[in-house]
C-alpha positions, 0 to 999 in steps of 0.5 A, a space after each residue: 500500500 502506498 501513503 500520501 502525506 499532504 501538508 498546510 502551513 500557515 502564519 497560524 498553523 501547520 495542518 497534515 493529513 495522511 491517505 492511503 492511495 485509494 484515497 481513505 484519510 488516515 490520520 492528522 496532526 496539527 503544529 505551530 505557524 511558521 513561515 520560512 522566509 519570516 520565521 526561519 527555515 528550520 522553524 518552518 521545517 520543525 512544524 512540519 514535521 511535528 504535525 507530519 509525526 502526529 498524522 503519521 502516528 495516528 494512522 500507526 505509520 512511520 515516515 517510510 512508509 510514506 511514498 508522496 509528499 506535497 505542501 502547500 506552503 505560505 511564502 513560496 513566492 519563488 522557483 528557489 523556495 519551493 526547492 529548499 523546502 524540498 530539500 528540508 522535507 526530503 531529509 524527513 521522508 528517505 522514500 518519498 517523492 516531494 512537491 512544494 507549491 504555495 499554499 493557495 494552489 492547494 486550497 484550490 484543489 481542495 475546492 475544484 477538479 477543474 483545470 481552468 479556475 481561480 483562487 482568492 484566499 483571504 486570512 492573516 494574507 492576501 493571495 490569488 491564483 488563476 489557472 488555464 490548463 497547464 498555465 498557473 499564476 499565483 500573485 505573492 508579492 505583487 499583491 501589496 500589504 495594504 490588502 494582505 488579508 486580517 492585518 490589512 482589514 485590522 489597519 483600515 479600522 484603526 485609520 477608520 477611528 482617526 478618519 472618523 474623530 477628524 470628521 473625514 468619516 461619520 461617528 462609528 462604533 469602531 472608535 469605542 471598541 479599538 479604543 477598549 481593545 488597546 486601553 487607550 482613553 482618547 482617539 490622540 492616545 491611539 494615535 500616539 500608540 501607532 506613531 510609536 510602532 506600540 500596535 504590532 501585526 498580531 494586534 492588526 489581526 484581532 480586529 476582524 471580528 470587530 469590524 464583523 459585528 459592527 457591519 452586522 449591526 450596521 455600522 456604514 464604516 464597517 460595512 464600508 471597509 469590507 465592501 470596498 476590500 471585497 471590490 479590490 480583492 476581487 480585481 486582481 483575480 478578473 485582472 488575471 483572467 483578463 490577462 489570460 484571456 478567459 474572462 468569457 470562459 467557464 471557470 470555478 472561482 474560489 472563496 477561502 481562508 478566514 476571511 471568507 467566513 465572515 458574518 457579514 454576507 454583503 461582503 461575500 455578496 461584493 467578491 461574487 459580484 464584482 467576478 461576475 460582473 467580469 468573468 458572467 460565466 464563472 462558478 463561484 464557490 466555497 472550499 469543502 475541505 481545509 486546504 490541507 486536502 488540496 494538497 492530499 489531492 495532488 498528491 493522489 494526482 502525482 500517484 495516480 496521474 487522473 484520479 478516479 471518482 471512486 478515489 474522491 468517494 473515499 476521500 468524502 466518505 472518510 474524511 468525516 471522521 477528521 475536523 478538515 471538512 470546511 463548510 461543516 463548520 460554519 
């Protein structure tokens, strides 16, 4: 019997999931958030092999007994990371074919069969990914930090509270509730907290929530701020089937990360919107799994070449038993 091992690394988490070749999920394990290129490679390789260890155990296996390897990992923006990360994970795994690709290309595969489809993942980052056959374009680097996903959204709401207090932007609710959030007692207190450099990335990354309930509860700051992210989020992936000239084709366009599981359904409503209005004919639909079995898919796919429906049967079927299963848990 043959073994697949995919692997999801994240800011926040490092996921892994062990199959066998007929697509039966055996085991999983779960570890730290790293990212190579921001927290060192030996960091990012530990994780993944202590959540790599934790599959393997529960489904009673070793790293030999592994035969294919694929990890979606975050920060593989260039040809040259994928294969150092090749590298540090084939020490792991003696026997085994490695892939490293970054981790939007496997949250795709977690969501769609098909070969001509997008990807907009949207959580602590921003990426997107566009594919046409053979052709795949991940963005990386060119999407800028004022949209890279939680922390993003997090420094619009904090410059939404100085926008408001100079009158730029009306009275929001925003104001009481970042202010309580950094226990600062005037908007100037604030100010000077970020003019300091006192409000760091991690604090950026819980505001998301805020901004959430004061869009539900109608907050026109708030609702403004996801639905004009949303307009500009979804502008790099039409861009890029612009580019590819296949914005008149059928394609499955997918939503996934944290982001996309916000309350607020006008901003999901804005994404799909905004995509169709430039690609009418596109499928726009949520992951089903974690992005973890997008990269167990393409390891079947290295394996197998075409994978049989009955393999994905088996994969639905038995992937019941783990916490991977997305839209189940909103």
């Amino acid at each position: 019997m043959k073994y697949i091992l995919g692997v999801d690394q994240g800011g926040s988490k490092t996921h892994a999931v062990v199959s066998d070749e007929g697509g039966r999920v055996l085991g999983m394990g779960k570890s730290y958030g790293a990212c190579h290129s921001s927290t060192g490679l030996e960091h990012a390789l530990g994780a993944i092999r202590e959540a790599s260890e934790k599959a393997l155990n529960s489904a009673k296996l070793t790293f030999e007994d592994v035969t294919v390897v694929v990890g979606g990992l975050t920060g593989i923006d260039w040809d040259y990371e994928a294969s150092l990360l090749e590298e540090g994970i084939q020490k792991y795994f003696p026997l085994a074919k490695i892939k490293v690709v970054n981790d939007s290309i496997i949250a795709m595969r977690a969501a769609t069969k098909e070969k001509r489809c997008g990807i907009l993942c949207a959580g602590s980052g921003l990426n997107c990914a566009v594919q046409n056959e053979d052709e795949c374009f991940a963005y990386g680097f060119y999407i800028p930090d004022e949209y890279q996903g939680g922390c993003s959204l997090g420094k619009k709401a904090v410059q939404a509270v100085f926008d408001s207090h100079m009158g730029l932007l009306p009275k929001t609710g925003l104001t009481e509730k970042i202010l309580v959030r950094f226990g600062a007692k005037t908007v100037d207190e604030l100010l000077f907290m970020r003019v300091k450099g006192k409000i760091s990335g991690d604090d950026y990354l819980s505001l998301p929530m805020m901004i959430e309930e004061e869009a539900c509860a109608g907050d026109q700051v708030a609702v403004d701020i996801w639905k004009d992210y949303g307009k500009v989020v979804a502008g790099f992936l039409t861009a890029r089937a612009g580019k590819m000239g296949i914005c008149e084709e059928k394609m499955d366009i997918v939503l996934s990360g944290s982001i996309f599981k916000c309350k607020f359904q006008e901003f999901q409503r804005t994404v799909k919107e905004e995509i169709l209005h430039k690609i009418p004919n596109a499928n726009v639909i949520e992951a089903v799994y974690e992005p973890v079995m997008g990269a167990v898919v393409m390891g079947l796919q290295l394996l197998h070449g075409e994978v049989a429906e009955e393999v994905y049967e088996n994969m639905e079927e038995t992937s019941k038993q783990f916490p991977i299963r997305r839209l189940e848990k909103q």
